[in-house]
C-alpha positions as CSV (number, residue, x, y, z in Angstrom):
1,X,0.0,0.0,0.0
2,X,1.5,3.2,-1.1
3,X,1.4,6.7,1.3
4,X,-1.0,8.4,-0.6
5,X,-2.9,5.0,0.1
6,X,-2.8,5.2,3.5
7,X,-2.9,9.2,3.6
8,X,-6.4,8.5,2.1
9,X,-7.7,5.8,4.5
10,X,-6.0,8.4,7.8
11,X,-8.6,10.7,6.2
12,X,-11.5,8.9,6.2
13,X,-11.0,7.6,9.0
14,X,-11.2,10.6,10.9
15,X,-14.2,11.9,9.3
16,X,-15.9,8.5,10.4
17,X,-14.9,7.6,13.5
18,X,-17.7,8.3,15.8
19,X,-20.0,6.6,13.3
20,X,-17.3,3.3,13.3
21,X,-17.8,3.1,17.3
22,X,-20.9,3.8,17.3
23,X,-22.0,1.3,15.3
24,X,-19.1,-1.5,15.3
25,X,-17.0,-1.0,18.5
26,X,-15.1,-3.9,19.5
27,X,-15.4,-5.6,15.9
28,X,-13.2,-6.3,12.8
29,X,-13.6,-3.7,9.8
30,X,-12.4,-3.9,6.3
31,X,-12.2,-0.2,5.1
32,X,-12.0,-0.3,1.3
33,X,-12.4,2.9,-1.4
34,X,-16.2,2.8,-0.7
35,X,-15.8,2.8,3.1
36,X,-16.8,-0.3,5.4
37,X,-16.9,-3.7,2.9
38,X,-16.8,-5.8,5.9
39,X,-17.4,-6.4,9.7
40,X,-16.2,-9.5,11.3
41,X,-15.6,-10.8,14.8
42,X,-11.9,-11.5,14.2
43,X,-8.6,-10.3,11.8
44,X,-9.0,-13.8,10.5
45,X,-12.1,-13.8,9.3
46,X,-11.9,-10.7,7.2
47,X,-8.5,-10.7,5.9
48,X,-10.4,-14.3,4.7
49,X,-13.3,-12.6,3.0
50,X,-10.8,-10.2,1.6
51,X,-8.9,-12.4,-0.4
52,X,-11.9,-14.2,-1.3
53,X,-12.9,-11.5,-2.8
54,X,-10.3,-10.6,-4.6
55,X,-10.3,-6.8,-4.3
56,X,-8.9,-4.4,-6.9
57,X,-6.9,-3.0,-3.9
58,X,-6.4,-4.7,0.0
59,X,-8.6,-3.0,1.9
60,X,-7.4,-1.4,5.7
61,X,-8.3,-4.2,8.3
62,X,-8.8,-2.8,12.1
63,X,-10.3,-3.5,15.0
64,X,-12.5,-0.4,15.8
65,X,-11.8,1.1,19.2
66,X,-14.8,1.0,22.2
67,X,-15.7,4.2,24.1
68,X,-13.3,2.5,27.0
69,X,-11.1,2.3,25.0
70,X,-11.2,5.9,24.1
71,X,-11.7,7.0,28.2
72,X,-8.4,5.0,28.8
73,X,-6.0,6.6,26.7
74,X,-7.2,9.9,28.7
């Protein structure tokens, strides 16, 4: 993945944020160009699906953060 790649995904990522704990805290995500292409329970299982589906470009895989998570860093 190239930085202009990644530079991409850093932005998105902090214009959705809230919405990704809100709605998926605690799960697997695959972020791809078109935003969330997948929600899993594990890395596994959507670095799986991923390469399954045989994506035009490997989507960012990360476990979203929970609200405690948040409150602990602070």
């Amino acid at each position: 993945m190239e930085a202009r790649d990644l530079e991409a995904y850093d932005d998105w990522l902090a214009e959705h944020m809230e919405e990704l704990v809100a709605q998926f805290a605690g799960k697997v995500v695959a972020i791809s160009e078109a935003g969330v292409a997948k929600v899993g329970d594990s890395e596994i299982e959507v670095y799986r699906w991923a390469r399954e589906a045989g994506l035009r470009q490997p989507p960012l895989v990360l476990r979203v953060p929970t609200e405690q998570d948040f409150q602990s860093v602070l």
